[in-house]
C-alpha positions in Angstrom: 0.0 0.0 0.0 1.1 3.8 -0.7 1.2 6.4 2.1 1.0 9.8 1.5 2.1 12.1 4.6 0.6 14.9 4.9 2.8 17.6 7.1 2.2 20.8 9.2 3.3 22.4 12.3 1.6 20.7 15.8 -0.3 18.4 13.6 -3.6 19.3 14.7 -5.5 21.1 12.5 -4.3 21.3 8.7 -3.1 17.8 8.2 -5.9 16.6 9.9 -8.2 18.4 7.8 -6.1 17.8 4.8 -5.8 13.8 5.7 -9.4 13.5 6.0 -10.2 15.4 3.2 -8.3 13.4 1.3 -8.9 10.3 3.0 -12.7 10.5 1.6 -11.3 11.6 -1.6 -9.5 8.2 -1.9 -12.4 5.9 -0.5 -15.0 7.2 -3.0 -12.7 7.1 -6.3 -12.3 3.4 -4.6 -8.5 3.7 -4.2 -8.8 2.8 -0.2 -7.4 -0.6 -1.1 -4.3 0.9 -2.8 -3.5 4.5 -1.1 -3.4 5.6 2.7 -3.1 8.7 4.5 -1.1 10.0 7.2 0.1 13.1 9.0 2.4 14.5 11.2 3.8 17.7 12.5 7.1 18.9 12.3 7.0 20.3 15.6 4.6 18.4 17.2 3.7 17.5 20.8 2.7 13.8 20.3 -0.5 12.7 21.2 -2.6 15.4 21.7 -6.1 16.0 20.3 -7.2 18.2 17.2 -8.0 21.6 18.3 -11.5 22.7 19.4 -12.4 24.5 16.6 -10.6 22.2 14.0 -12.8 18.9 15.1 -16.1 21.1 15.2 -15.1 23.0 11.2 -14.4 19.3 10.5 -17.5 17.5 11.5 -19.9 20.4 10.0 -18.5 19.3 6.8 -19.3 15.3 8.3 -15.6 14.6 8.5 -14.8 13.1 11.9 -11.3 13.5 13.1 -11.8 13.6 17.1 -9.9 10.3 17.2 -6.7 11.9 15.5 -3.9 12.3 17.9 -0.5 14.3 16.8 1.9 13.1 16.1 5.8 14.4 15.2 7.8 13.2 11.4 10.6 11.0 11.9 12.6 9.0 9.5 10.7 5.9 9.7 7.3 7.6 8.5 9.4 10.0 5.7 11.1 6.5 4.4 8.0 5.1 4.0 6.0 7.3 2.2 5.2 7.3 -1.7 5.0 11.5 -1.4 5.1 14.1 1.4 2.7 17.2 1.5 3.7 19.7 3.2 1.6 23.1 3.7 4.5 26.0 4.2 8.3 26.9 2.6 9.4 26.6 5.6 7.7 23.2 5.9 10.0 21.7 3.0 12.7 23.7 4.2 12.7 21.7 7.6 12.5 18.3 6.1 15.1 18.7 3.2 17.7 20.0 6.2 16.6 17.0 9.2 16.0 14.3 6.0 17.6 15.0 2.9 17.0 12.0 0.8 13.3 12.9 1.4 13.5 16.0 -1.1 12.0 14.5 -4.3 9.1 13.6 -2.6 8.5 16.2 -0.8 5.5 18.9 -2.2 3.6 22.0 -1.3 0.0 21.1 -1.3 -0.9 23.9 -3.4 1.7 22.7 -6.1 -1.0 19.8 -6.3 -2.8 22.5 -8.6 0.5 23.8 -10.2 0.8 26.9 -7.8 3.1 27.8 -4.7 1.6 28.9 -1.7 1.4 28.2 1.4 -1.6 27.3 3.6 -1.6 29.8 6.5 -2.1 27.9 10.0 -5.5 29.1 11.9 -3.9 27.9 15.4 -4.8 30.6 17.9 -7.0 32.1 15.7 -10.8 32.5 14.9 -13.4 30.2 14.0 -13.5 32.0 10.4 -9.4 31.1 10.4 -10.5 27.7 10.4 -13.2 28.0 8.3 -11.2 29.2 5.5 -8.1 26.9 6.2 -10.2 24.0 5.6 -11.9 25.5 2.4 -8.4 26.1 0.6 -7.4 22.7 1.6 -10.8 21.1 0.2 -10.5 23.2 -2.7 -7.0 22.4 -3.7 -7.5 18.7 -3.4 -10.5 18.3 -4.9 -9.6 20.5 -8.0 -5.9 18.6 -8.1 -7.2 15.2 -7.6 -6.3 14.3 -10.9 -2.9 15.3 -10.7 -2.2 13.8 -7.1 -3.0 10.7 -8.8 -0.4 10.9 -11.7 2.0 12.0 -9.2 1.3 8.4 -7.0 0.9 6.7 -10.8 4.4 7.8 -11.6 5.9 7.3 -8.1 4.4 3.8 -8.1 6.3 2.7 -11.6 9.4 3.6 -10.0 
């Protein structure tokens, strides 16, 4: 099976959004059987809980992630994934130094739809931060669906 790892900062409310987004992606285009999801933070605290307001933005949309608990990257989990998504610069930055055999699999999300931005992190901030966190996310993976999957086609033919 593939992994793809999905990386922010304390791991508690973009990748989680991001995974599950993603995660429901992969189960309806039936891909479940060939493709996980994962995330981590680079800085994480391991083991705590998604924030307050990312479980409740989350489960409007019907995407449960109360059960998610942080976790930080290490080498076993960059080794072992297909391709790393990363949200920031800074993100990328911090892996290529700590694990640089990891740098050709390592991607912004928003170069999923061919741009380079990163996805600003609502911690701290308001519910209407996490509102529109999770709406880039969704939007960038839905719209670049197509594209994640040629990227785990081609990685897979390696």
């Amino acid at each position: 099976m593939q992994t793809i790892l999905i990386i922010c900062t304390a791991n508690q409310c973009r990748s989680p959004f991001a995974a599950a987004v993603l995660t429901a992606q992969i189960a309806r285009a039936g891909l479940d059987d060939r493709w996980q999801v994962e995330s981590a933070g680079i800085w994480a605290t391991p083991n705590l809980p998604p924030t307050d307001w990312a479980r409740r933005v989350a489960a409007k949309r019907g995407l449960a992630i109360d059960d998610h608990r942080s976790q930080i990257v290490d080498e076993s989990r960059v080794r072992s994934s297909s391709l790393i998504f990363v949200m920031t610069r800074n993100h990328r930055e911090a892996l290529a130094a700590e694990f640089p055999f990891s740098a050709d699999k390592v991607h912004l999300v928003s170069g999923i739809i061919n741009q380079s931005f990163d996805i600003n992190d609502p911690a701290g901030g308001t519910e209407e931060d996490y509102e529109a966190c999770f709406y880039d996310l969704q939007s960038i993976l839905q719209e670049g669906f197509a594209h994640l999957r040629e990227l785990m086609d081609a990685y897979y033919r390696e």
